[in-house]
Every structure is written in structure tokens, then in C-alpha cells.
N, C-alpha and C positions, 0 to 999 in steps of 0.2 A: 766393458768391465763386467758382464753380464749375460745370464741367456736364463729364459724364462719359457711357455709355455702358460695361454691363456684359453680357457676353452668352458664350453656347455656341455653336462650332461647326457647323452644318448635322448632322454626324456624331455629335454628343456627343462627340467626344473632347476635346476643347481649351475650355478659358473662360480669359476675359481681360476686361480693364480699360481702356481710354482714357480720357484726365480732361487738362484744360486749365483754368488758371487765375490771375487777377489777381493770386499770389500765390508766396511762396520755395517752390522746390523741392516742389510738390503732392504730386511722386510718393512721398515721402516721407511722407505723413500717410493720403491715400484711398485708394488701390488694395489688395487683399489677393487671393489666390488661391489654390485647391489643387487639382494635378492631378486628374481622375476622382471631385472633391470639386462644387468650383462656383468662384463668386466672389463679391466683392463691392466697393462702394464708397460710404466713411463721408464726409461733408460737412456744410457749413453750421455753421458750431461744431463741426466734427466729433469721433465719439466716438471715438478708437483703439482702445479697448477692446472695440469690435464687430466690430474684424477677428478677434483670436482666439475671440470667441463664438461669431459669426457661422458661422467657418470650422467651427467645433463641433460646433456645430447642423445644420449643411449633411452633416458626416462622418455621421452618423446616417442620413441619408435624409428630413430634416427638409423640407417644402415650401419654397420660396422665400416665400412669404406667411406661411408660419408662422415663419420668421425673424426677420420685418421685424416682426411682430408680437409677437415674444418679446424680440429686443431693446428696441422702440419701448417696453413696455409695462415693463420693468423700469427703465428710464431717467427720474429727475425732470426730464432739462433737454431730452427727446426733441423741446419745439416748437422748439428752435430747432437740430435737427438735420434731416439727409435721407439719405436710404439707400437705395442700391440692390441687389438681389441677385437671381441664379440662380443652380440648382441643376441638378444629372444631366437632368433632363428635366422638362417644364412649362414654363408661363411663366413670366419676371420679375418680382421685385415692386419697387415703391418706395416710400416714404415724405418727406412732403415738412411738416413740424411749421408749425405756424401762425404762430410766430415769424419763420421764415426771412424772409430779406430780398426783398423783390421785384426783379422778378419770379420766383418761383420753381413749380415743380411736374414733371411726371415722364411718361414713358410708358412702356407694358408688353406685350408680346406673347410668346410661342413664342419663350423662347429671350433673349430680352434686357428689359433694364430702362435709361430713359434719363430724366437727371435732371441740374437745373440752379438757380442761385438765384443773386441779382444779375444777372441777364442782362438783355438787351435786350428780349426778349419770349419770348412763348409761339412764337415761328417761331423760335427757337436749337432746343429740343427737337424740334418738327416738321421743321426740317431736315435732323437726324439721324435721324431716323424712318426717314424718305422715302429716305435715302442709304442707311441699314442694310438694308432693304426689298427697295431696288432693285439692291445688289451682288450676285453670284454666291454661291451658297451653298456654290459648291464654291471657291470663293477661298480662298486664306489667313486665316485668323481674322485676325490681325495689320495686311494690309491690310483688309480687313472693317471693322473698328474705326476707324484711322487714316482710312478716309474719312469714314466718320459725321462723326468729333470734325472735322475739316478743314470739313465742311459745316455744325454746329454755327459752325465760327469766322465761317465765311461769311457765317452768319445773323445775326451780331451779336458772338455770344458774352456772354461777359461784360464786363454794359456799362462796369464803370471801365477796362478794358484787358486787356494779356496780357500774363503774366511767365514761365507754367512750363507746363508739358505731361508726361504721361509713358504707356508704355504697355507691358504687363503682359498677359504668356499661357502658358499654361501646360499641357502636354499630358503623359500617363506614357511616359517614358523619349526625350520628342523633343528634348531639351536639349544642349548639348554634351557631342557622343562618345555619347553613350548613356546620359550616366551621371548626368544631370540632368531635372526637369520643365520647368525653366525654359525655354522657347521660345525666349521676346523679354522683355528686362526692360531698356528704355532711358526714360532720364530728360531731360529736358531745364529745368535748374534755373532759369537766370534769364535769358532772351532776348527780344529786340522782336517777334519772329516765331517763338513755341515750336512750334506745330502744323508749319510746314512746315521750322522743324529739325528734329523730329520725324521727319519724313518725308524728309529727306535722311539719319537716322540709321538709319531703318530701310533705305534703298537697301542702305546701306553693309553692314549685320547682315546683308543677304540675300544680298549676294555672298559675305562671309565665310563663313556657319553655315549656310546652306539647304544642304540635299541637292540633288544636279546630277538635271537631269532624264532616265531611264534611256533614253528615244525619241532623246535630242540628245547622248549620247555619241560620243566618234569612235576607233575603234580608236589604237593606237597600232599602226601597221604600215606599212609600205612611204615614202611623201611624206611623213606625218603624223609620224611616226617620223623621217625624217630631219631633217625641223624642228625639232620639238621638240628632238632627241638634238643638234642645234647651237646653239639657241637657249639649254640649260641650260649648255653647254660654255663659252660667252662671257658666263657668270654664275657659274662660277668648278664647275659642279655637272657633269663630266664623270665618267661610272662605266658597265661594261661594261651592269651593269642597268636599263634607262630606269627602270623602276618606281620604284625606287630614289634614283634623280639625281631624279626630278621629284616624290617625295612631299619629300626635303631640302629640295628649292629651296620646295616648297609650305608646309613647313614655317617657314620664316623668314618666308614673305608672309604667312600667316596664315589658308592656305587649305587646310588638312588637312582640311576636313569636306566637299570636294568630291573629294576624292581616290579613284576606282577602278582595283583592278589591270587595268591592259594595255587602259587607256583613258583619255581626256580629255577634262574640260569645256571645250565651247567657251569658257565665257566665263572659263576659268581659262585658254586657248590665249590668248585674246585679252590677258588680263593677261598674261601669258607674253612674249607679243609687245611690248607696250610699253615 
């Protein structure tokens, strides 16, 4: 009912989850994560009870093979479940039980594990193969993930249709403000098109909670400075301290996590402007 995509970072810092499915709210039942721990993802009759094992086992230093192996093996109903997991470093593993609906099965290398059942064919998983493979490894985990499952959709997906998507990442202390792992944790619970709301969802997360890029900062001084200092003035945010007036104003929009003293993100200028 499912195919998903679980994997680490290039760096090891970050793991996360993508999963897209014929089904209410996925994101709610597969996806599980823990910072500088790993990830994983339960399906196919899914167990939930393997997210807290799993993440367990993973805490320890546990292999991603000897996970899937620990869970699979304590489980009577294991053929009609599948599971994917990585772990700090190594490959992914998966599990794909004999039961599962066709077509189902998985794939694994350095770093991710990718898995699906009810789908159109064995090209849903090779499509995401080939996408995860072929993206920058220095890209965002987030997009990383979000094209695999997009190119998984492409490939068929799963074959009764599409209902829900969701995706899951998780890095130590990159979450909002500082004060969270959480990355990216957006759902998309029951729509015709989940993968590419999905993907309008996350545009949106990256303007709001990305960090601005330190190369494409623009002082605030002299032109720059006086725009802005008039631009916030006729949004009600006039104060001798620009800093000040434009972290307020930034405040109410919802873009404090782009915010540096005695400079500006373009593309916070650019919303500024509109």
C-alpha cells in the first residue's frame, strides 16, 4: 500500500523518511526518526511497535541489518509486513515478508533503504533508486528524499492510486530556533496529488525555517537601508533601529529564522517588497 525511501545525509548528520501512499494520513503510521540515531520506515500491515524498537536498537549502535533482523525475527505476522531502516553509517536494510501484496520488494545501498508493495512494478523502486543516486549529495536531505518519492510517483507508484505523502528529517539541534531536531516534519493527509503538495509544502517550509544563505546576504546600509527603513515604515513597523523594525515585521510574517543583525535576505527583501 506503499513505497517509501529511508536514508542519511551525504554528511551523517541528518536521516529522514519519505513515504507516499493509497492511504489516510501515512504519515501518521510509517515514518519514525532520531536525530544522530537513524531512521526508519514500518509498512505493509505495518508494525508501529517497530518504530520505538527499532529507534532502540538503532540508539545502541545496532547495524541497520541487524534491526530489520531483530524486529522481523521477534514478529509472528513479520510476512506480511516490510521495513526499511538506516542507521549512523553503513548501508540500509529492508525487509519485504512473503505475504505482502504485489508487487512488492526493496532496495539498499550506502546510506538508504527503499521499499514499496502494491505498486505498479519493480520500476516504482528503481525509479527512486536512480533519483536518490543521481541527486547532489551535498543537497538538502529533504529535497534529496522529496525527489526520489516524486520519481517513485512517476513510475507508477502505487498501483490502486494516491491519497497521502509525508516527509520526515531530522538533524541535532537544526530544528526551529535551535531548540528542536526536527528539520522538516510535513504531512500531507488526503489529496489527489500528495507528492507534489508535498512539494509545494516544503517550497513554503524552506522560505519560512531555512537559514539565509551567508554568500547572499545584503548589508543593510546606505540604498538598502533606505528601502527597507521605508518599506517597513508603510507596514505600520517604523523605529530609529532598522534591526529592530525588521526582525517585528519579520516576526508577524513568520520569518524570524532568516533573520541577521545588520543584514538581509534577499528573498525576505523580496517578500518585504511585495
Amino acid at each position: 500500500m506503499t513505497f517509501s525511501i529511508v536514508a542519511r545525509s551525504a554528511d551523517g548528520v541528518a536521516h529522514g523518511v519519505a513515504v507516499a501512499s493509497k492511504f489516510l494520513a501515512v504519515g501518521a503510521a510509517v515514518p519514525a526518526a532520531e536525530a544522530a540515531v537513524g531512521a526508519l520506515a514500518t509498512q505493509s500491515y505495518a508494525n508501529l511497535a517497530y518504530r520505538p524498537q527499532g529507534l532502540a536498537l538503532l540508539r545502541t549502535g545496532t547495524a541497520a541489518g541487524d534491526v530489520v533482523a531483530g524486529l522481523t525475527a521477534a514478529d509472528p505476522g513479520r510476512e506480511s509486513r516490510q521495513l526499511g531502516v538506516v542507521g549512523r553509517t553503513g548501508d540500509g536494510a529492508t525487509f519485504t515478508g512473503a505475504d505482502c501484496h504485489g508487487w512488492a520488494g526493496g532496495r539498499t545501498g550506502d546510506g538508504y533503504a527503499i521499499q514499496g508493495n502494491i505498486l505498479a512494478g519493480p520500476e516504482v523502486v528503481a525509479a527512486m533508486e536512480t533519483a536518490w543516486l543521481s541527486s547532489a549529495p551535498s543537497a538538502a536531505l529533504a529535497r534529496r528524499l522529496l525527489a526520489a518519492l516524486r520519481a517513485g510517483d512517476g513510475a507508477g507508484g502505487d498501483k490502486r492510486g494516491r491519497q497521502s505523502a509525508a516527509l520526515l528529517v531530522v538533524a541535532p539541534g537544526q530544528g526551529y530556533g535551535g531548540t528542536s531536531d526536527v528539520v522538516v516534519d510535513l504531512r500531507v493527509d488526503d489529496h489527489p496529488d500528495p507528492c507534489a503538495e508535498l512539494a509545494r509544502l516544503l517550497d513554503i517550509h524552506t522560505l519560512l525555517f531555512d537559514k539565509p544563505d551567508p554568500a547572499t546576504l545584503l548589508p543593510l546600509r546606505d540604498a538598502v537601508a533606505d528601502e527597507v527603513r521605508a518599506l517597513l515604515a508603510a507596514r505600520g513597523h517604523a523605529q530609529s533601529d532598522l534591526d529592530a523594525a525588521l526582525s517585528d515585521w519579520a516576526g508577524i510574517e513568520n520569518l524570524e529564522e532568516r533573520m541577521v543583525p545588520g543584514h538581509i535576505d534577499p528573498l525576505v527583501l523580496t517578500h518585504l517588497r511585495a
